[in-house]
VMD Tcl script that draws the C-alpha trace (Angstrom):
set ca {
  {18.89 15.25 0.35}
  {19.72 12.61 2.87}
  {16.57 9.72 2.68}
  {15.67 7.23 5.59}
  {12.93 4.60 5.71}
  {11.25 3.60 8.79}
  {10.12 0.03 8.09}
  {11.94 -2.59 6.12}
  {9.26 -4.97 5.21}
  {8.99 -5.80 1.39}
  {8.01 -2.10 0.02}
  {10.37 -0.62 2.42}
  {13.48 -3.00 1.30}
  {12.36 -2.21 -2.17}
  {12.33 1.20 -1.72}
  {15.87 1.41 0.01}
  {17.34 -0.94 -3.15}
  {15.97 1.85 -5.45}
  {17.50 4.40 -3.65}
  {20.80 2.96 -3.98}
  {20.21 2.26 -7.53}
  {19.38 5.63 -7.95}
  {22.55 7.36 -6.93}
  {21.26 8.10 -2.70}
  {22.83 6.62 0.21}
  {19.68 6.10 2.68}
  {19.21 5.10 5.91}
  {17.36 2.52 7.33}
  {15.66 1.64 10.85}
  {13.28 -1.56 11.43}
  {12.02 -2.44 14.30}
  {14.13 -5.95 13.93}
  {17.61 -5.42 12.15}
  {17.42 -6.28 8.48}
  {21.16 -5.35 6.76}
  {20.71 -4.43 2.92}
  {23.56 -3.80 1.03}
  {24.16 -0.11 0.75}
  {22.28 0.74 3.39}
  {23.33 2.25 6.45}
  {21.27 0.68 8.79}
  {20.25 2.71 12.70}
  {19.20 1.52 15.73}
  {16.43 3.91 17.01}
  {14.07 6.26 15.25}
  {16.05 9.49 16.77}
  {18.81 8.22 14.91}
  {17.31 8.35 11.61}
  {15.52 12.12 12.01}
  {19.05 13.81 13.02}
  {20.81 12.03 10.00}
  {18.55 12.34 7.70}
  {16.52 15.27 5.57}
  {12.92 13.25 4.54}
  {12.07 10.21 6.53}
  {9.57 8.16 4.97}
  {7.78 5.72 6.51}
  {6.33 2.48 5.24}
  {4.36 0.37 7.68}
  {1.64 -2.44 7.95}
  {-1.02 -0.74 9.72}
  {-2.62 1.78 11.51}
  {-1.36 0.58 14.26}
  {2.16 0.57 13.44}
  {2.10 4.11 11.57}
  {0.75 5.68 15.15}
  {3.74 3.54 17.33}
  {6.13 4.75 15.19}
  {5.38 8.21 15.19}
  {3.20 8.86 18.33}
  {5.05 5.91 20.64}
  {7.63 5.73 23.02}
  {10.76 6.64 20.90}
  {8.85 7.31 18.37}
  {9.73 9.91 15.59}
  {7.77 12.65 17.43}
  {9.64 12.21 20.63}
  {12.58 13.76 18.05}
  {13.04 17.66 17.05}
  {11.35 17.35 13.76}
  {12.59 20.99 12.69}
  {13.38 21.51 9.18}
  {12.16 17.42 8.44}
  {9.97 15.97 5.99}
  {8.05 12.62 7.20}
  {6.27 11.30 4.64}
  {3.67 8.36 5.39}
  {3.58 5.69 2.29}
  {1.40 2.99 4.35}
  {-2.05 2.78 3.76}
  {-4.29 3.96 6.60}
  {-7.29 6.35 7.73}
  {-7.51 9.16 6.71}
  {-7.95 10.09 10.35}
  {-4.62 8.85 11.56}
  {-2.84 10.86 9.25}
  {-4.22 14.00 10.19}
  {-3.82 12.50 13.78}
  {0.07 12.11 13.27}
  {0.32 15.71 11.21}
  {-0.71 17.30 14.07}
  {2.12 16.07 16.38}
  {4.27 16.00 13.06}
  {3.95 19.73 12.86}
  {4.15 20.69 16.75}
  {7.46 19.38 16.56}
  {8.15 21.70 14.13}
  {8.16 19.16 11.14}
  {6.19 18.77 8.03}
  {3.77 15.56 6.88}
  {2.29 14.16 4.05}
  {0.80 11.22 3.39}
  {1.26 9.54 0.46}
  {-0.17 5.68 0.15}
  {1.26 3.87 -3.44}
  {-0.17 2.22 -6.07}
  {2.25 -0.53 -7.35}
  {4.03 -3.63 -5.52}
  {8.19 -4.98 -5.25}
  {8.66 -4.70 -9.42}
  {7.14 -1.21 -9.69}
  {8.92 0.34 -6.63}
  {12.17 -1.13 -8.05}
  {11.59 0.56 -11.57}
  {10.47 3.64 -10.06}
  {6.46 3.07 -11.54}
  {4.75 3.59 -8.42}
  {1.94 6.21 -8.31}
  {1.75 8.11 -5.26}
  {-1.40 9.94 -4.05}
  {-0.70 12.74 -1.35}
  {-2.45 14.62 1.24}
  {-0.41 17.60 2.00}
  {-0.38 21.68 1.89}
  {1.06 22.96 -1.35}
  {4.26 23.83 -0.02}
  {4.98 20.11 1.65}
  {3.44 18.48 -2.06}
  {6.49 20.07 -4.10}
  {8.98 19.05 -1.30}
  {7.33 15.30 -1.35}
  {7.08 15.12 -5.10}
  {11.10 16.13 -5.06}
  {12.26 13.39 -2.70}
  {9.44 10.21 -3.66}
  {10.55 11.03 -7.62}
  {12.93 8.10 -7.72}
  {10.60 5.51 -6.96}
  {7.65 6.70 -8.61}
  {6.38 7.48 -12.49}
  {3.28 9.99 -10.76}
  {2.93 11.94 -7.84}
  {-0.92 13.10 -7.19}
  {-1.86 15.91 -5.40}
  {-5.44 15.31 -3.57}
  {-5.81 17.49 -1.06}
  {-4.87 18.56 2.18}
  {-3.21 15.59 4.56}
  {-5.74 12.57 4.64}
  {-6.72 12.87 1.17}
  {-4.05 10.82 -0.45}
  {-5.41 7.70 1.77}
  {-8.97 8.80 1.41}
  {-7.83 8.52 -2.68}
  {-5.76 5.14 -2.01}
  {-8.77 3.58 -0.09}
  {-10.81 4.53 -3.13}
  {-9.07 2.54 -5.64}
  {-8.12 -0.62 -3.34}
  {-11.91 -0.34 -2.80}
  {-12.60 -0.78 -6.77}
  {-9.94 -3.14 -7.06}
  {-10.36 -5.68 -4.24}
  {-14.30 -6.02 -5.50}
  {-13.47 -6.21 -8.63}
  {-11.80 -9.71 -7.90}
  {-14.07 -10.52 -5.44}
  {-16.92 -9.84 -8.32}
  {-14.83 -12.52 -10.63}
  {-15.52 -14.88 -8.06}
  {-18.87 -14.85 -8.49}
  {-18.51 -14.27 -12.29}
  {-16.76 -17.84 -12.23}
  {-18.84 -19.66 -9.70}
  {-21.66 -18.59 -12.77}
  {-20.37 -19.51 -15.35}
  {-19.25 -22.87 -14.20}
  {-22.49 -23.49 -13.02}
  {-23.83 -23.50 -16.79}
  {-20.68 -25.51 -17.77}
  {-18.86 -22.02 -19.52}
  {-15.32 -23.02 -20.10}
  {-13.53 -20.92 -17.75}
  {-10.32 -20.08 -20.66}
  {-12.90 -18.87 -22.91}
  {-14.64 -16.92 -20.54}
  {-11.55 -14.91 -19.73}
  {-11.02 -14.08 -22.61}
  {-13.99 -12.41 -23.28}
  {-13.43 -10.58 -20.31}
  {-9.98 -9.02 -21.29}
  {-10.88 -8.38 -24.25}
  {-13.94 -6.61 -23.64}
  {-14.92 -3.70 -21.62}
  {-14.73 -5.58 -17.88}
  {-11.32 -6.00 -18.02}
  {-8.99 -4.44 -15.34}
  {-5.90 -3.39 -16.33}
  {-4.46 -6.18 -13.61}
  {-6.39 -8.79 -15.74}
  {-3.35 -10.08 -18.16}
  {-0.76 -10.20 -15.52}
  {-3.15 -11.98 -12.82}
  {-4.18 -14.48 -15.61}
  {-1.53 -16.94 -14.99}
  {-2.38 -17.11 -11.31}
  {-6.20 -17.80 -12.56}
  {-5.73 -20.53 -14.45}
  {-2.47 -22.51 -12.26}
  {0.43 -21.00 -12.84}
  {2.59 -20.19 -9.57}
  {3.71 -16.56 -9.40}
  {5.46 -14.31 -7.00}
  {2.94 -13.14 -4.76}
  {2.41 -9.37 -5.12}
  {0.06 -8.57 -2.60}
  {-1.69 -11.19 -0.31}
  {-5.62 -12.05 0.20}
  {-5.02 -10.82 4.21}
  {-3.33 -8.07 2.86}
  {-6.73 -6.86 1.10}
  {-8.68 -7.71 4.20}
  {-6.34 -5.58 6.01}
  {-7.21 -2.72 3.42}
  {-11.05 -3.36 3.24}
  {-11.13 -2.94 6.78}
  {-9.23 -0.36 7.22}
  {-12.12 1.16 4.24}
  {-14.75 0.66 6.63}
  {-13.14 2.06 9.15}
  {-11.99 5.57 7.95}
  {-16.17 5.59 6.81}
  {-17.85 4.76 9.79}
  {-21.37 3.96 10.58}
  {-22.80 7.05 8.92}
  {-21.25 5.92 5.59}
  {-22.67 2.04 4.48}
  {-20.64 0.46 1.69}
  {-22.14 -2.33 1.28}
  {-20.00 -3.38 -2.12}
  {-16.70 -3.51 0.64}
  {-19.26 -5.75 3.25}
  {-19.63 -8.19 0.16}
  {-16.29 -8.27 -0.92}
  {-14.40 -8.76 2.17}
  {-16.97 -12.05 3.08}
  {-15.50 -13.30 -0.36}
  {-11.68 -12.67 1.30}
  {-12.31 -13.84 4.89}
  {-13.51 -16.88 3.28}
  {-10.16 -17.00 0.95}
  {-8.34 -16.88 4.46}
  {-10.31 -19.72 6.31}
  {-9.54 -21.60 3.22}
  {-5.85 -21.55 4.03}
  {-5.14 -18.82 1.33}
  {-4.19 -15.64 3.55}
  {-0.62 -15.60 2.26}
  {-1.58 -16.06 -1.57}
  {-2.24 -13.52 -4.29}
  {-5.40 -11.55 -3.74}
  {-6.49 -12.94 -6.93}
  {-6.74 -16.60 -5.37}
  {-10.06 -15.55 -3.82}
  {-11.47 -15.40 -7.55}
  {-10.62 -19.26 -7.65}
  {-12.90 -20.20 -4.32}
  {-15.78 -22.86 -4.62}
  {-15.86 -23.53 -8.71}
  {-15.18 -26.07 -10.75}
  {-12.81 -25.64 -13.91}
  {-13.95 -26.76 -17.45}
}
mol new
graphics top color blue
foreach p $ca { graphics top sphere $p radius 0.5 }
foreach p [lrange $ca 0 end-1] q [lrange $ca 1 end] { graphics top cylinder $p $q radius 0.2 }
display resetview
């Protein structure tokens, strides 16, 4: 099974260095040239459908999952006959039935499959994918995302594994948005913020992200993993795929809390930096 990656930004390099860790030769295309060792690197999207079995595509937006596949030169401007395109980015669920249906006119098959996990996961193969596809397209998707992940999902027919992924970034990004607030609290009665934390991870309102994130919380400078306009990116995109006919009014609240991280200056910091806003340490 021959594996390309559309999209070379940090997931997508990471997933490409896996793959050659792994034992596969893949290809890669992005949009700007990026040369990774062990790579064989193409210069259009036909390029990478006609050498290569599964393409799977990792991008930052809606925006950029429908230009790459629905575009000029995009992957559906290719005989998809026989091809796997699998979607890892995080979008709508309404694009990704959008792009199925072109996907599968030109005689391809889709999934979508968003990821739990960041750079360290992907390289040690611990992501957890959630996928929207038919049965026959899930086994063919679990078979070629197995060497970067530790779970594959099945949720549904195509949209489901972003409606899923949308889900949990929902839970996640208020839950640091809550600690904001939890902080701002507690330093307004003079709670020492150490001791506070630790009554938090030890208890039952810790998040599972709590001990890593800890460092970041009280100073420490860490790799970022996934950025505060990253999550804004993601609750919006929330909001979106809901629409006015479905008000969710925990997102509305937590993305004030990260557009208020960003005119801070903290866009390109760790989504946990918005839990550090407007308190005082003790």
């Amino acid at each position: 099974m021959r594996i390309g990656i559309a999209g070379l930004g940090r997931m997508g390099t990471a997933m490409v260095t896996r793959l050659v860790a792994t034992g596969h030769s893949p290809v890669g295309w992005n949009r700007s040239p990026r040369p990774i060792e062990g790579v064989r690197e193409v210069d259009s999207l036909a390029q990478l459908t006609s050498y290569c079995d599964v393409v799977i595509t990792s991008l930052h937006d809606g925006a950029a999952v429908e230009s790459v596949y629905l575009g000029l030169n995009g992957l559906c401007q290719s005989d998809l006959r026989g091809k796997l395109l699998i979607d890892v980015s995080t979008v709508t669920p309404q694009i990704s039935r959008r792009v199925c249906t072109h996907v599968i006119e030109r005689g391809g098959s889709f999934a979508d499959a968003p990821v739990l996990g960041t750079i360290g996961p992907c390289l040690r193969g611990e992501l957890i994918a959630m996928v929207g596809a038919s049965d026959r397209t899930f086994g063919e998707a679990s078979t070629a995302l197995k060497p970067l992940t530790r779970a594959v999902h099945h949720l549904g027919p195509v949209g489901a594994g972003n409606a899923a992924k949308l889900a949990v970034n929902l839970v996640m990004g208020g839950y640091w948005a809550s600690l904001r607030d939890a902080l701002k609290l507690a330093s307004a009665f003079s709670i020492d913020q150490r001791q506070l934390l630790d009554i938090i991870a030890s208890g039952p309102a810790a998040l599972a992200q709590l001990a890593s994130k800890r460092p970041i919380l009280e100073g420490e400078q860490r790799p970022v993993e996934f950025s505060v306009s990253g999550y804004i990116k993601d609750l919006k995109t929330i909001l979106e795929a809901a629409g006015p006919q479905l008000p969710l009014a925990t997102v509305i609240g937590a993305l004030s809390n990260y557009e208020e991280a960003l005119v801070a200056g903290l866009g390109a910091s760790d989504v946990v930096a918005v839990a550090l806003l407007n308190h005082t340490k003790h």
